[in-house]
C-alpha positions in Angstrom: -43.0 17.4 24.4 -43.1 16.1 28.3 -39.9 15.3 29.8 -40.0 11.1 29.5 -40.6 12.1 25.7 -37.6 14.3 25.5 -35.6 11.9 27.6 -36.5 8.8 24.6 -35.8 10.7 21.8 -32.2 12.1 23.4 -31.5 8.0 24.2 -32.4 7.3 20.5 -30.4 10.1 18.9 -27.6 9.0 20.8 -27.8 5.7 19.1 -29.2 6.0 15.9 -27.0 8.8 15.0 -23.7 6.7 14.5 -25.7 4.4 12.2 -27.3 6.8 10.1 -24.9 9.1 9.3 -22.5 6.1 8.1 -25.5 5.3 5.9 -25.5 8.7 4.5 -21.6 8.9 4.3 -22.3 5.7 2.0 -24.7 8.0 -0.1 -22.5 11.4 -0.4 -19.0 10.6 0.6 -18.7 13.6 2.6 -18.9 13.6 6.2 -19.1 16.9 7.0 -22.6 16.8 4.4 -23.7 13.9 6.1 -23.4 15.1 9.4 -25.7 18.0 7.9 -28.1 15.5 6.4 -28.4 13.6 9.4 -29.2 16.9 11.7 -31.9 17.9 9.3 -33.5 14.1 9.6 -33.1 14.4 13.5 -35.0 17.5 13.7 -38.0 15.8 11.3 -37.6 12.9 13.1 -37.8 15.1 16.7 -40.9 17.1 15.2 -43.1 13.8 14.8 -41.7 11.6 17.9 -44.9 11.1 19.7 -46.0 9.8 16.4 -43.3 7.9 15.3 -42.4 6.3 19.2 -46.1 5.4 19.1 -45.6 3.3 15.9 -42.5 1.2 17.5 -40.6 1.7 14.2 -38.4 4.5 15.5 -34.8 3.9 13.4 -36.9 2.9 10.2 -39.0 6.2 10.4 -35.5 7.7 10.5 -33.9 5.7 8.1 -37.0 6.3 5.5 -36.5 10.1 6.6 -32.7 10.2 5.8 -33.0 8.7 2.8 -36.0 10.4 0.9 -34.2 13.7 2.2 -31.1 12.1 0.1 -32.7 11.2 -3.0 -34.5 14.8 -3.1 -31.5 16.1 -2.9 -30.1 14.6 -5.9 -32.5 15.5 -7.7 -32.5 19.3 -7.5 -30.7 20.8 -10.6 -28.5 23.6 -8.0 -27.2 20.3 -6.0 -24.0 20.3 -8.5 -21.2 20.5 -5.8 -17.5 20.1 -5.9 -17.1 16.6 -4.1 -13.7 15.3 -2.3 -11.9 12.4 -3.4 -11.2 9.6 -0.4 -7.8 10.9 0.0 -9.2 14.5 0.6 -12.0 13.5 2.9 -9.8 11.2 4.6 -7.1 13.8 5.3 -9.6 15.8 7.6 -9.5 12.9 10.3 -6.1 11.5 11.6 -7.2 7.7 12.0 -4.2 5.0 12.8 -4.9 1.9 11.0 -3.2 -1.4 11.8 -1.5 -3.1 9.1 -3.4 -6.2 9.8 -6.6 -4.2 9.3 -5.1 -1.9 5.7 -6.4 -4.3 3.7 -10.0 -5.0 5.0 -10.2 -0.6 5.0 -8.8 -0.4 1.5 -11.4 -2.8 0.0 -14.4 -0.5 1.9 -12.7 2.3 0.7 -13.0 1.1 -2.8 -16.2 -0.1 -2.7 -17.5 3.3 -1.4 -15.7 5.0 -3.9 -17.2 2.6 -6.7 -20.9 3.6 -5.0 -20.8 7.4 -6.2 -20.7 6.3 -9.9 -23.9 4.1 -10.1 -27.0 6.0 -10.8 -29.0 7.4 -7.8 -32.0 4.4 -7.7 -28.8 1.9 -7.8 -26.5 3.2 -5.2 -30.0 3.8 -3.2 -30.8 -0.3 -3.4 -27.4 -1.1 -3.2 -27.1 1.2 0.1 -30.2 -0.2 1.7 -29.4 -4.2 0.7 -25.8 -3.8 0.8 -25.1 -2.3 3.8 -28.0 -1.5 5.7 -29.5 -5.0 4.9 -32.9 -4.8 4.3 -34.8 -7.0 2.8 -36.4 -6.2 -0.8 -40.0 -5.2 0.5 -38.8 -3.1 3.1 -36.5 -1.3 0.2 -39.4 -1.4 -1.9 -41.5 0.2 0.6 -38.8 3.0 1.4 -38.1 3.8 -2.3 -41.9 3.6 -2.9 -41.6 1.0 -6.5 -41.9 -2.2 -6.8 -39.7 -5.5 -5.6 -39.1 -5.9 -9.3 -37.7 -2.8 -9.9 -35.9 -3.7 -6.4 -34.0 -7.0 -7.6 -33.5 -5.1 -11.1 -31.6 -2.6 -9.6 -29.4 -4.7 -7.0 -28.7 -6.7 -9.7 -27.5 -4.0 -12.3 -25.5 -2.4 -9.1 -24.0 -6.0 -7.8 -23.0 -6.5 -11.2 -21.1 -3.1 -11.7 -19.4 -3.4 -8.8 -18.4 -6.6 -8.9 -17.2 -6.1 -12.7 -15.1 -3.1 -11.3 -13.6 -4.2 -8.3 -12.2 -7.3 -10.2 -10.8 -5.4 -12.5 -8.9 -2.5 -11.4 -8.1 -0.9 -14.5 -12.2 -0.2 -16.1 -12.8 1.8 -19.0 -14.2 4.5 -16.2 -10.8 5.5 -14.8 -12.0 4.4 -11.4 -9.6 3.2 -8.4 
């Protein structure tokens, strides 16, 4: 790779990394796996950049990458790991909040915590429209099905996790 190549890529690891890895910490709830899933999309993505730069579409190539790496993942029979609650993974990090902003970072707590227990195509549409905000043909595009299935699957995740975080006490023992 020339030099002005090496120097784009470096500029765009630097800011795409941030993004993506909260993406996949929306996924996994694990940082310390989604740091490791991000490095293994950063080294795909650094393998095809003269491809990908060409194209324009540099943090959607990544994106697409981090993602498909994510959903393989889940699907592998061996990928049944111990996972850490909030309080556990939170624990690891020594982060001051301001009372003022408790109540906004309790709600995204609880709303990531809701996302591990929809299946994997929902918590994938509801990662990509929900946070990432995507459109439904790009999420189509990236999950490789159709808008249907798209608005089908938002809908069944929206309605889950609406239903559970207005009620606190489901039937699932969650919160």
């Amino acid at each position: 790779m020339r030099d002005r190549d090496e120097a784009a890529f470096d500029a765009f690891a630097v800011s795409a990394m941030p993004r993506l890895r909260r993406l996949a910490y929306a996924w996994c709830h694990d940082w310390h796996h989604s740091d490791d899933v991000v490095q293994d999309t950063m080294e795909r993505v650094y393998a095809a950049w003269p491809r990908v730069r060409r194209g324009g579409e540099e943090f959607a190539y990544a994106r697409t990458t981090l993602v498909r790496r994510l959903i393989t993942e889940n699907r592998r029979a061996w990928r049944r790991r111990e996972s850490l609650s909030l309080d556990e993974n939170l624990a690891g990090g020594t982060r001051v909040v301001a009372p003022e902003q408790l109540a906004d970072l309790v709600d995204r707590l609880d709303a990531l915590e809701l996302l591990r227990h929809l299946p994997v195509r929902q918590r994938a549409v509801a990662v990509l429209r929900f946070l990432e905000d995507l459109p439904i043909s790009e999420v189509a595009d990236l999950l490789q099905c159709s808008e249907g299935t798209i608005k089908s699957q938002a809908h069944h995740a929206r309605r889950f996790l609406t239903q559970r975080l207005a009620d606190p006490h489901s039937p699932d023992g969650v919160r």
